[in-house]
N, C-alpha and C positions, 0 to 999 in steps of 0.2 A: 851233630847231624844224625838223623834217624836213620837206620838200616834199612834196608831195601827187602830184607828175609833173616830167618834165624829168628833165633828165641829172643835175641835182642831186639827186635823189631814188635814185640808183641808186650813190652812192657812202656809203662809210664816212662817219662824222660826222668824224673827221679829215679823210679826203681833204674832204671837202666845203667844211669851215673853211680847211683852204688856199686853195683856191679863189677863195673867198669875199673872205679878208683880201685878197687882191691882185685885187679888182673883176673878175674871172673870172664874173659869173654869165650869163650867154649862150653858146650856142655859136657864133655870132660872132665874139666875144671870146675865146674858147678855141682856137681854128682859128688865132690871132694869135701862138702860144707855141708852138716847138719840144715834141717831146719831151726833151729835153734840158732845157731851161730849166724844163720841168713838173716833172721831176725833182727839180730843186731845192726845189722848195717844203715845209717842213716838214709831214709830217703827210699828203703824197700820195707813195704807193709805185706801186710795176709792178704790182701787182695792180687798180688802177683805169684801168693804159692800155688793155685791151681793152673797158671798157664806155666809156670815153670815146671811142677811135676809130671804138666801134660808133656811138655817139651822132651824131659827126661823119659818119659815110657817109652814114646815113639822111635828114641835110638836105644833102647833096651836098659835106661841106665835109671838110675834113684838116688835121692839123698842120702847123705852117710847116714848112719843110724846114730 
């Protein structure tokens, strides 16, 4: 089921399922993972890195490096 709000709400239901299956639901948790290593995840493409890094600026946070 699709969120109502949050960064989960602003991706594909694949990327999202990625996400998800690998306990990703926060941005906390998300700010924890390279780009790199996001990229691996089945099911999240480059099309979801610019709303997820939008997501991450707006609470002050970024991908690991």
């Amino acid at each position: 089921m699709k969120p109502e709000d949050g960064f989960l709400a602003l991706l594909s239901s694949p990327a999202r399922n990625a996400l998800l299956n690998h306990g990703i639901d926060q941005l906390e948790k998300l700010a924890q993972h390279s780009i790199k290593d996001l990229l691996k995840l089945h099911g999240l493409g480059k099309a979801s890195l610019p709303l997820l890094s939008q997501a991450l600026m707006e609470k002050g946070l970024k991908f690991k490096e």
